[in-house]
C-alpha positions as CSV (number, residue, x, y, z in Angstrom):
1,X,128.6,116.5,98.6
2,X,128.7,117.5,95.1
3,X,131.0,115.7,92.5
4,X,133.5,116.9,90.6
5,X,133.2,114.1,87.9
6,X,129.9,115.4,87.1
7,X,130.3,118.8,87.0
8,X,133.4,117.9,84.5
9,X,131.8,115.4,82.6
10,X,128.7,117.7,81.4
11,X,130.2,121.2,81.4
12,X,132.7,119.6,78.8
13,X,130.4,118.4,76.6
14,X,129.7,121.0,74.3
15,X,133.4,121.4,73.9
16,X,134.0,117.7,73.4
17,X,131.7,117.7,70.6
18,X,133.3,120.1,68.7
19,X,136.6,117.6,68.3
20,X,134.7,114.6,67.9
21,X,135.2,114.1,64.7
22,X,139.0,114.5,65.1
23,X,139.5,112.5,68.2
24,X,137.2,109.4,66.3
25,X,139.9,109.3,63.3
26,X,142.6,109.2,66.0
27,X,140.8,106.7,68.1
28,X,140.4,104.6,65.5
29,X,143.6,105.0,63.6
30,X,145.7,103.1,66.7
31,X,145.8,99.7,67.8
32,X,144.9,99.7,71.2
33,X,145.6,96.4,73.4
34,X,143.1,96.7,76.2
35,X,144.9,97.5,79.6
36,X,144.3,95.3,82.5
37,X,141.2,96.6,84.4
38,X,141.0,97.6,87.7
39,X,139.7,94.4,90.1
40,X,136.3,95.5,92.2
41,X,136.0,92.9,95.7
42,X,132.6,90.7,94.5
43,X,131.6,90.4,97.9
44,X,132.8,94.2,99.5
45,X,128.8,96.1,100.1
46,X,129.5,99.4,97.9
47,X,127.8,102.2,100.0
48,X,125.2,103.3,96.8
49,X,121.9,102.6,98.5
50,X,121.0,101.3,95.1
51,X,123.5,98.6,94.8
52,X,123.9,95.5,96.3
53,X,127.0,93.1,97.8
54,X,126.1,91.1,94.8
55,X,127.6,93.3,92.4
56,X,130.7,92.2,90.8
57,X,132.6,93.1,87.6
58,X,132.6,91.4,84.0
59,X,135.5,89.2,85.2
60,X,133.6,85.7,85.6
61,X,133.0,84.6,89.1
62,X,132.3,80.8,89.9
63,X,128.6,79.5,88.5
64,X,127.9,83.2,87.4
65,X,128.0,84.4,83.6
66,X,130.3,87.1,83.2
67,X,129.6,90.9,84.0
68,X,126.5,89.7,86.1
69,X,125.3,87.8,89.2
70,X,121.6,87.0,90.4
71,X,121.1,88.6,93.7
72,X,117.8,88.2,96.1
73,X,117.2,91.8,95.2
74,X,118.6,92.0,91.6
75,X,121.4,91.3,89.3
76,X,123.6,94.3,88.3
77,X,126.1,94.3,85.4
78,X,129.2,96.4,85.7
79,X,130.8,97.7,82.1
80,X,134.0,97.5,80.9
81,X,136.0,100.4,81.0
82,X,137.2,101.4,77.5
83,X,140.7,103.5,77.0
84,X,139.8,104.0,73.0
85,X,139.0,107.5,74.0
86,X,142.2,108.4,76.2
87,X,144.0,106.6,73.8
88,X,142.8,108.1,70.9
89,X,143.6,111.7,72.6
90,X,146.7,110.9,73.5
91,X,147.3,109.7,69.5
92,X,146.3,112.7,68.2
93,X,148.1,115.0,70.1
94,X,151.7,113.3,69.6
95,X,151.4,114.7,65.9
96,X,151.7,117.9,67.0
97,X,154.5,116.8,68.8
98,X,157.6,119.2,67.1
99,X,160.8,118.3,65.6
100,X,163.7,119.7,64.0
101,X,162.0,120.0,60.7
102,X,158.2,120.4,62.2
103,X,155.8,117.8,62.9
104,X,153.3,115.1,61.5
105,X,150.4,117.5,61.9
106,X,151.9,120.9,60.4
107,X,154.0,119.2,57.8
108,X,157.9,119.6,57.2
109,X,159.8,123.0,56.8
110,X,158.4,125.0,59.5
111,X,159.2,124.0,63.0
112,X,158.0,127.5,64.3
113,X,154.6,126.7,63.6
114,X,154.7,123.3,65.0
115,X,155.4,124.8,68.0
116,X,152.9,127.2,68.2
117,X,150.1,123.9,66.8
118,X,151.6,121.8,69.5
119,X,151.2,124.4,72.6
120,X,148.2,125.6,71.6
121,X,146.6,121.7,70.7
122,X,148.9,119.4,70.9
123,X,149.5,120.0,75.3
124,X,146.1,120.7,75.6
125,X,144.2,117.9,73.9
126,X,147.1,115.5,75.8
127,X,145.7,116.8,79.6
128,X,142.4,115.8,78.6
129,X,143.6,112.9,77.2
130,X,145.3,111.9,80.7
131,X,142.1,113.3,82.5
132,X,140.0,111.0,80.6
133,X,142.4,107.8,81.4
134,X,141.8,108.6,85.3
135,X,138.1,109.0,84.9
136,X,138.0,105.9,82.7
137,X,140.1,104.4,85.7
138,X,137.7,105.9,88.6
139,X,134.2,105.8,87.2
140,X,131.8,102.7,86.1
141,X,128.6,102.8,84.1
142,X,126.4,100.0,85.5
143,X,122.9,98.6,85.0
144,X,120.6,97.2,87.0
145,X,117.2,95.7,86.8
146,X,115.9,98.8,86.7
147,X,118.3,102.0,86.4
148,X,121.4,102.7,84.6
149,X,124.2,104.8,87.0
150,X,127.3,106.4,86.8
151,X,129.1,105.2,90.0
152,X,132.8,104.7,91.5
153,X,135.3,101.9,90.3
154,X,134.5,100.3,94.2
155,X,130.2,100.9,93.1
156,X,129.8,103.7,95.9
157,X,127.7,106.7,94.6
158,X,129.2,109.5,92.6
159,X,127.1,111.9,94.8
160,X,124.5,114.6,93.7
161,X,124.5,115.5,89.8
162,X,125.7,119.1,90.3
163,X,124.4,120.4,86.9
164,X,120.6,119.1,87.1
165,X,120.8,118.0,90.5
166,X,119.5,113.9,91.9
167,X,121.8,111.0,92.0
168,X,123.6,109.6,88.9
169,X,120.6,106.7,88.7
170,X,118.1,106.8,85.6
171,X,115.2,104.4,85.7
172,X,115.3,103.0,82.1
173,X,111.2,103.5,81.7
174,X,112.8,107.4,81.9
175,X,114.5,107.3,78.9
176,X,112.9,109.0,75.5
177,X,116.1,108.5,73.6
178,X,120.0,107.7,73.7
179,X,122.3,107.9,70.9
180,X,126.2,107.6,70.6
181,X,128.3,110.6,68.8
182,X,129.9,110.6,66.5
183,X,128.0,107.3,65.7
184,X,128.1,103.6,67.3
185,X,131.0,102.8,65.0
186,X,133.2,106.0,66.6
187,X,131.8,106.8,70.0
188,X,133.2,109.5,71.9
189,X,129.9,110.6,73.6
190,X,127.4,108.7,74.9
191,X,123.9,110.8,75.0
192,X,120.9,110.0,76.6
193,X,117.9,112.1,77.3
194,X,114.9,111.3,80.1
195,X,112.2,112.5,81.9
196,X,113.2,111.3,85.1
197,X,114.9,115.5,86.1
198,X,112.8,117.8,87.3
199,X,110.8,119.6,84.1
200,X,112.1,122.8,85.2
201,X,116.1,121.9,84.8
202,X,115.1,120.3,80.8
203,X,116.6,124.0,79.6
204,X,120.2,123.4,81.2
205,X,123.0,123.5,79.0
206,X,122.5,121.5,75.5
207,X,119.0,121.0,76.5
208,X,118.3,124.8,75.5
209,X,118.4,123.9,72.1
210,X,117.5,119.8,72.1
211,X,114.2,120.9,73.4
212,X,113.5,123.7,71.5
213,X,110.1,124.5,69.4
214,X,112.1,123.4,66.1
215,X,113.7,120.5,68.1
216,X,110.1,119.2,69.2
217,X,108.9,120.1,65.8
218,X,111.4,118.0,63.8
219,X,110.5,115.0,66.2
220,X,112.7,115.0,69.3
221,X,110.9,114.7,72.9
222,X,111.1,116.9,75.2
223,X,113.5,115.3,78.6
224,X,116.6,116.4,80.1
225,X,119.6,116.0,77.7
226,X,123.0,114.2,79.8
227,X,126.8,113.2,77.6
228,X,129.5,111.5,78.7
229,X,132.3,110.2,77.7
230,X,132.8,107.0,76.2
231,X,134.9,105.6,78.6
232,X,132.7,102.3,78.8
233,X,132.2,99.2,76.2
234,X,129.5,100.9,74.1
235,X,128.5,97.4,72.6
236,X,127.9,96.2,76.5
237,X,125.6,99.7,76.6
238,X,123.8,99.5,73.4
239,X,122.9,95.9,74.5
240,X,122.1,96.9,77.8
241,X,119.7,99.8,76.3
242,X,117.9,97.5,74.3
243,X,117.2,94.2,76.6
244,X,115.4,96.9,79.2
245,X,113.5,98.6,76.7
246,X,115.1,102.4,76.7
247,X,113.0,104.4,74.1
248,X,115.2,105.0,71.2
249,X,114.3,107.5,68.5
């Protein structure tokens, strides 16, 4: 059955992109005390057929280091959900919210247009906000041995990629490049590109242009382009990236 996370998470991308740079002064521009994560049973078998009852979260389990535990098979590492993204949403949108005299985003003296800024960004940019704190709540990033995979919070499979088609699994000797946007510092998306997809689905979506002549000419390799959002520790990622060797332009 195809998922609906997926088919979110990658039709949205181009329009995430266009707020980026927004959304990564908000994100960054608010405190943000890390909410208590989710639990995940260490010893429950997820029903991914890449995954293993050995899987456990980053919490540290007894004689294990944290975020990963040596199985007979292999040792998968579960990331940390991050909220800086839903937070930072959910920041940014209360200045539009409007007062007697207007609001923090339009300014004092004309409460009229705060309105209008607030139901035309303000609401908007809060529901993704919220949609992004339940798919921050729902979804995992994890890495194995071998693969990297978007899965559910309990490690079953997200189901068939609806945009490219194939599981949510990337071996890591796939990868040509991965990057994080804005940049490392601000992530909002976290962009990847592999070989791994079919040839004939490179030209879906953002991969129009990221494989174009001038694309190819300037450098970049051809693959099939994926974001997300970063709703998972990007320094856990990055590190992740680099200990199994993804190719990084």
């Amino acid at each position: 059955q195809k998922s609906v996370s997926n088919l979110t998470f990658e039709s949205m991308a181009m329009m995430m992109m266009r707020v980026c740079v927004l959304l990564g002064i908000a994100t960054h521009a608010v405190a943000f005390a890390a909410a208590p994560r989710p639990r995940v049973n260490a010893f429950a078998t997820p029903r991914s057929a890449g995954l293993n009852a050995g899987a456990i979260t980053g919490r540290r389990a007894a004689s294990v280091a944290p975020s990963r535990r040596s199985t007979a098979s292999m040792a998968v590492e579960v990331l940390n959900p991050s909220y800086d993204l839903a937070v930072g949403c959910l920041a940014f949108a209360s200045t539009f919210i409007p007062g007697s005299g207007g609001s923090l985003a339009t300014g004092p003296g004309n409460p009229k247009l705060a309105k209008i800024f607030f139901g035309v960004v303000g609401v908007p940019v809060a529901l993704f906000g919220l949609f992004i704190a339940f798919q921050t709540t729902t979804l995992r990033f994890t890495l194995d041995d071998t693969q990297f995979a978007l899965v559910k919070q309990d490690l079953s499979t997200t189901g068939e990629n609806v945009v490219v088609g194939g599981e949510n699994r990337w071996a890591y000797d796939k990868f040509v490049n991965y990057d994080f946007f804005p940049s490392y510092d601000f992530p909002i998306l976290i962009y990847f590109k592999e070989t791994q997809t079919p040839q004939d689905q490179w030209m879906v979506g953002p991969g129009e242009q990221a494989n174009s002549a001038d694309a190819i000419a300037k450098g970049a390799v051809p693959g099939q382009v994926h974001f997300f959002p970063a709703i998972a520790n990007v320094k856990q990622l990055r590190e992740g990236f680099e200990s199994h060797g993804c190719a990084k332009l």
